[in-house]
N, C-alpha and C positions, 0 to 999 in steps of 0.2 A: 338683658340688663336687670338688676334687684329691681324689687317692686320700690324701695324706697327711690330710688334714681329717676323714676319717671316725671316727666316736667307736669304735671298736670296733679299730681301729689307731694309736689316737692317744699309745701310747706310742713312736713311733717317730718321730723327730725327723727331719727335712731328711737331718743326717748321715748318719742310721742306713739310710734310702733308699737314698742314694748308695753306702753300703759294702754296700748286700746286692748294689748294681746292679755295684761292684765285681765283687763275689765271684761272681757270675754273669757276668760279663766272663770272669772267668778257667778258669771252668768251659768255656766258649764255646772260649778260644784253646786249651783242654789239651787238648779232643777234636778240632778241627781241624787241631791239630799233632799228635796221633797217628794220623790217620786214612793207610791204602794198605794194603797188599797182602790183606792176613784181608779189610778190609771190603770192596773187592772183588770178591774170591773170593766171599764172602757174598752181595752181590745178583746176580751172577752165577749161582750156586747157586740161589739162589732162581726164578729166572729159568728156569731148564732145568727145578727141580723141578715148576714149574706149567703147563710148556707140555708134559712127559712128562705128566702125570697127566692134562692135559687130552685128551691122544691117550689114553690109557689111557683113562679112563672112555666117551671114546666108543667105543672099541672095545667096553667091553663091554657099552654099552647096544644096540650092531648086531648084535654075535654071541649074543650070550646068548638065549634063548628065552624063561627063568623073568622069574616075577613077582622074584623076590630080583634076579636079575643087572639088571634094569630100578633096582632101588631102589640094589642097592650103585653102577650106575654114574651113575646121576641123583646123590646125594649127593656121590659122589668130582666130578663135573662143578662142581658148586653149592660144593664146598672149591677146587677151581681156581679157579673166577671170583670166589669172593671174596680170598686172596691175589692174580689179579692186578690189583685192586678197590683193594684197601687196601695191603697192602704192597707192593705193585709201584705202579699208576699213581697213588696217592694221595701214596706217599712221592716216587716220580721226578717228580713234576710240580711237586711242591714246591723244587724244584731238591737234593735231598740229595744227588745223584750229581753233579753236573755239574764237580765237583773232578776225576771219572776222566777228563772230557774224551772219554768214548766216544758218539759220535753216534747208536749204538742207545737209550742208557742217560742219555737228555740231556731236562731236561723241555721246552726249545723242539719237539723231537722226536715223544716219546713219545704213544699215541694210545692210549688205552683202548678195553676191551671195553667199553663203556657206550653210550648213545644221547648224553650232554652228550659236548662239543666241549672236549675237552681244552683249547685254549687260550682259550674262554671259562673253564671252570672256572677257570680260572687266574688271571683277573682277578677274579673274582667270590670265590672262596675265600682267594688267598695274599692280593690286597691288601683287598678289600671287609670278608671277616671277619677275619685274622690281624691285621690292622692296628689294627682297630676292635674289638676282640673284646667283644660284649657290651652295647654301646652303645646305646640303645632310639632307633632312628629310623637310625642308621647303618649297623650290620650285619646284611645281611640276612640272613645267617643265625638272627637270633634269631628263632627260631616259622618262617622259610620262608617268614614272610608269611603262611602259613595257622594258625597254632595261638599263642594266647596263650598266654604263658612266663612274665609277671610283669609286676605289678598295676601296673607303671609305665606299661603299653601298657592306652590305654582299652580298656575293656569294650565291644562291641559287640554286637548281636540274633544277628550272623550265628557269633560265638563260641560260642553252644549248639550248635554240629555240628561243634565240633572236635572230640571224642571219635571221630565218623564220619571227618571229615575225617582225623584221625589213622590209623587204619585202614589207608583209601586209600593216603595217601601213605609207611606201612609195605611196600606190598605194591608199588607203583610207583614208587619212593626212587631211582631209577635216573631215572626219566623228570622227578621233581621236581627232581633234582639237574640234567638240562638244561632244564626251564623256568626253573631258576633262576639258570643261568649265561648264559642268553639276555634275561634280564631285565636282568641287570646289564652285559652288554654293550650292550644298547640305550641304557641309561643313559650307559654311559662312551662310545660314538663318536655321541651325539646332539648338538645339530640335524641331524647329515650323514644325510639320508637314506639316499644312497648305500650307508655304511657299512652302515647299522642293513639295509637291505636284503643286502647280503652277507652280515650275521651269521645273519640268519633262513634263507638258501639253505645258507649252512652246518650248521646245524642240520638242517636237512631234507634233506640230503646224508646226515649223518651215522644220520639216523633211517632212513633206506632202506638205508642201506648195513646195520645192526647188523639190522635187521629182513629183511631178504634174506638174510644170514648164517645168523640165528637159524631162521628159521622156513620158510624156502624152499629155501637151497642147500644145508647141511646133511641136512636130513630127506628130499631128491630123494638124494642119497647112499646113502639106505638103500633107495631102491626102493620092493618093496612092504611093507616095512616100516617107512615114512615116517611114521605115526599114532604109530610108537611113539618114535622120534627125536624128532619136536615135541612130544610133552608132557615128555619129558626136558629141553627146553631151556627150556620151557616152565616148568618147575617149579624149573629150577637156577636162571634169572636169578631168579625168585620169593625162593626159598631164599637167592641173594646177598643181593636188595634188602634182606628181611627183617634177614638179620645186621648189613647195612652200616647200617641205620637204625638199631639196636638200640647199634651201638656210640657213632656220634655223639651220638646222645642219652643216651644214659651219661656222656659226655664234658662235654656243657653243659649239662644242664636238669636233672640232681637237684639235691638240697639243697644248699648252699653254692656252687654256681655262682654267684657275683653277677652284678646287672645294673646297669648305667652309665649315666647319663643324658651328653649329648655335651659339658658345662659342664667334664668330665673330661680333654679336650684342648687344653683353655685352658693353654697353658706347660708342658703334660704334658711332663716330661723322658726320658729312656730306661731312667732308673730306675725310677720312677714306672710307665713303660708297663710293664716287669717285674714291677712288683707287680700292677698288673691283669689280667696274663694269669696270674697265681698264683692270685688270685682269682675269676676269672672261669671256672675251668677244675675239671674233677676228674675219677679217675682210677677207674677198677676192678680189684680184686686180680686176678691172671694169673698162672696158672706159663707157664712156657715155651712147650707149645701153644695153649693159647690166648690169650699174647700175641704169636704168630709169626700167628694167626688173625685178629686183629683188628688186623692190620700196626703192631704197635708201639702202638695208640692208647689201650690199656689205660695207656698213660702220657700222659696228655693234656697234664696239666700243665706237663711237660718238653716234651714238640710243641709248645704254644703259646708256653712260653721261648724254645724253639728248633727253628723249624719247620724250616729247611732242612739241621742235622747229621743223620744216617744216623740209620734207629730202629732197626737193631741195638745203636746205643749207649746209647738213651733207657735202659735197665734202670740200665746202668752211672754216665749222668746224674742217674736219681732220687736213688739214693743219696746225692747230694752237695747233690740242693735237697731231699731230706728232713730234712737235718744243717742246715742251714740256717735251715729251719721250725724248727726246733727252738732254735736258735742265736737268731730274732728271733721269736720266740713267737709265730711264725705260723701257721695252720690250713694244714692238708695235707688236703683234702678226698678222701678215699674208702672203698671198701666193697667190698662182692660185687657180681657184676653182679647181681644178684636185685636186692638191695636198694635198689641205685642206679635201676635199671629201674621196680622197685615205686613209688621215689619221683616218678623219672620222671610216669607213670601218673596217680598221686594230683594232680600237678601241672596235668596236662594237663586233669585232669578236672573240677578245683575250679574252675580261673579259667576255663572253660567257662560258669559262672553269673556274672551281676552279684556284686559286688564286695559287695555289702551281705546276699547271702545267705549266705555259707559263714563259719560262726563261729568266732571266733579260736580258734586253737588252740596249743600250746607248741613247736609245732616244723616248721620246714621253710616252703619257699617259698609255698604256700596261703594261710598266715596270714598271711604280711608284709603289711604298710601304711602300710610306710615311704613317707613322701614323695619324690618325684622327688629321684635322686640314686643313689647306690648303698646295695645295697639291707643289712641287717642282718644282721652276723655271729656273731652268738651262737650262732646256731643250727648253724654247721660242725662236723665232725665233724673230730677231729685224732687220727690212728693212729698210734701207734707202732710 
C-alpha cells in the first residue's frame, strides 16, 4: 500500500506529504550550501586522527611487554578500525565528500580496511538498500538474508538457528557485509558471466590482500613476537565487526523501524519516499563520543533522509527533522543503545519460532501480524 494509506498516518493528506517533502528539500539545499572549509578540515582531521592512532596502537602492542600494554593497544587498534569502518569508509563511499573534489577523499576512490569490495558495497548498500529501504523482497539488507526481521518474510525450519546464526554473523560482520555485496553484484552484472566472474576474482583479491595484511605481514613485523601482533589484530577486527554490527542493527531492526511490502513503489513520489526512510529507520541517543564512534549513525534517521551530506552535520540536521515530527505528528523512533539493542535481540529471537507460537503481546515488532503491507505504528516510541 502507499505510505500515505496507512491507518496510523492517515492524518496526513497528499498535501501535507508534499510540504514535509518540501521542508526536507530545504533542509537538503541549507546544508549543502553551507558546506567548505570546517567540514573539510573535519574529515581531514578525522582522517590523520585514525591513521595516527592506528600507528600508535600498533606501536604499542610491539613494544610493550605487559599483559595491559597488549590490552590498551589491541582496544586503541579496534577504536581505529572502527572510525575508519564507519565514519571514514562508510560515510566516503556514500559519496558525502565528493563536493571537495579530493581524489584521496572520493567514494569512486576510497577502499576500506575490510574484506567487502568497496565498490561492490556500493551498489549493494547506496542503491540496493537506501533506495529500497526496508522493502521485504527488495532490500537486501533486511535480515542479510540470514535472520528473520518481520512476520512479512515467511517463517522457515531453517529460522530456528537464527539466534546462532546471529552470533556468527555479530562476530564475522565484516566478512557478511562482503558476501553480501558480492551477492548483489552478481545480481546486478548477470547473465554476463564474464562480469559475475570478475566480481568473484575481485572479492578474492580483496580477501588475500586484507588477510595477508592482517595476519601475515604485519605480525612478520614483529618478528619473534608475531603470536602476539596476530591476536591483536585478531581481536580488533573482532572488536570492530562486533561494534559495526551493533550499530546497524540499532539503526533498522528495533521497534518502530517499519517494514514495506514492494506495492510501496507503485507512484512512490520523493515525498513519500522521505516518509519511508523516516519510518523505516531509528536512531540511538549519543553524546559526542559515541556519536563521532559509530560515524554519525546514531542518527540513522537523518542518514537515510540524507545519506550523502557530511555526518558531522547529521547532529545539526536532526534538529530540524525532530521539529518537524513534531510539526506533522510524526513518530521520531529512538532510545539508548541498550534498549534499542535489547529490542533488537527480542526481535531476532521471537520470529526465530513459527509465527503461531509467540503470543501476542502489547508492544514492539514480535507481536505484529499485520498483513502484508507496512507494518503498525502504534507501537513507536516518539522522544522529545
Amino acid at each position: 500500500m502507499a505510505i500515505a494509506d496507512v491507518a496510523a498516518y492517515a492524518h496526513l493528506s497528499d498535501a501535507d506529504v508534499e510540504a514535509l517533502g518540501a521542508e526536507l528539500d530545504a533542509i537538503r539545499s541549507d546544508i549543502e550550501e553551507s558546506l567548505g572549509g570546517s567540514d573539510a578540515a573535519y574529515i581531514r582531521r578525522t582522517i590523520m586522527f585514525q591513521r595516527t592512532l592506528d600507528v600508535v596502537a600498533r606501536l604499542i602492542i610491539a613494544c610493550t611487554r605487559s599483559r595491559t600494554g597488549w590490552l590498551v593497544g589491541t582496544a586503541s587498534l579496534a577504536f581505529a578500525k572502527s572510525v575508519e569502518n564507519m565514519e571514514i569508509g562508510h560515510n566516503v563511499g556514500h559519496g558525502q565528500w565528493d563536493w571537495m573534489n579530493d581524489p584521496e577523499i572520493h567514494s569512486s576512490t576510497w577502499e576500506w580496511d575490510m574484506v567487502g569490495v568497496s565498490s561492490q558495497w556500493r551498489y549493494s548498500h547506496n542503491y540496493r538498500h537506501h533506495v529500497f529501504s526496508n522493502i521485504v523482497g527488495v532490500d537486501d539488507d533486511l535480515g542479510f538474508g540470514v535472520i528473520r526481521v518481520t512476520r512479512d518474510q515467511t517463517w522457515k525450519p531453517e529460522n530456528l538457528l537464527q539466534p546462532l546464526r546471529n552470533l556468527l554473523l555479530a562476530s564475522i560482520f565484516e566478512w557478511g557485509i562482503g558476501l553480501h555485496g558480492i551477492h548483489s553484484e552478481r545480481d546486478r552484472v548477470a547473465p554476463d558471466a564474464g562480469k559475475v566472474s570478475q566480481a568473484r576474482r575481485a572479492f578474492a583479491r580483496k580477501i588475500a590482500r586484507q588477510s595477508l595484511k592482517d595476519y601475515v605481514f604485519v605480525p612478520a613485523l614483529s618478528r619473534s613476537r608475531w603470536r602476539r601482533t596476530l591476536a591483536a589484530n585478531a581481536t580488533a577486527n573482532l572488536l570492530r565487526n562486533l561494534w559495526a554490527y551493533v550499530v546497524i542493527f540499532c539503526g533498522h531492526f528495533p521497534d518502530g523501524a517499519e517494514k514495506f511490502s514492494p506495492d510501496v513503489l507503485d507512484k512512490e513520489t520523493k515525498s513519500e519516499w522521505y516518509l519511508r526512510q523516516m519510518l523505516g529507520a531509528a536512531n540511538f541517543n549519543a553524546g559526542p563520543l559515541l556519536a563521532f564512534s559509530s560515524g554519525n549513525l546514531c542518527y540513522q534517521i537523518e542518514h537515510h533522509l540524507f545519506p550523502d551530506l557530511p555526518s558531522n552535520r547529521l547532529p545539526q540536521i536532526a534538529e530540524r527533522v525532530r521539529d518537524l515530527c513534531d510539526k506533522y505528528a510524526l513518530p521520531y523512533t529512538t532510545g539508548s543503545l541498550v534498549r534499542q539493542y535489547l529490542q533488537v535481540l527480542r526481535t531476532i529471537h521471537t520470529l526465530a519460532l513459527p509465527d503461531r507460537i509467540p503470543p501476542a503481546s502489547s508492544g514492539g515488532a514480535p507481536a505484529d501480524t499485520t498483513p502484508p503491507g507496512v507494518r503498525s505504528g502504534h507501537e513507536r516510541t516518539l522522544e522529545a
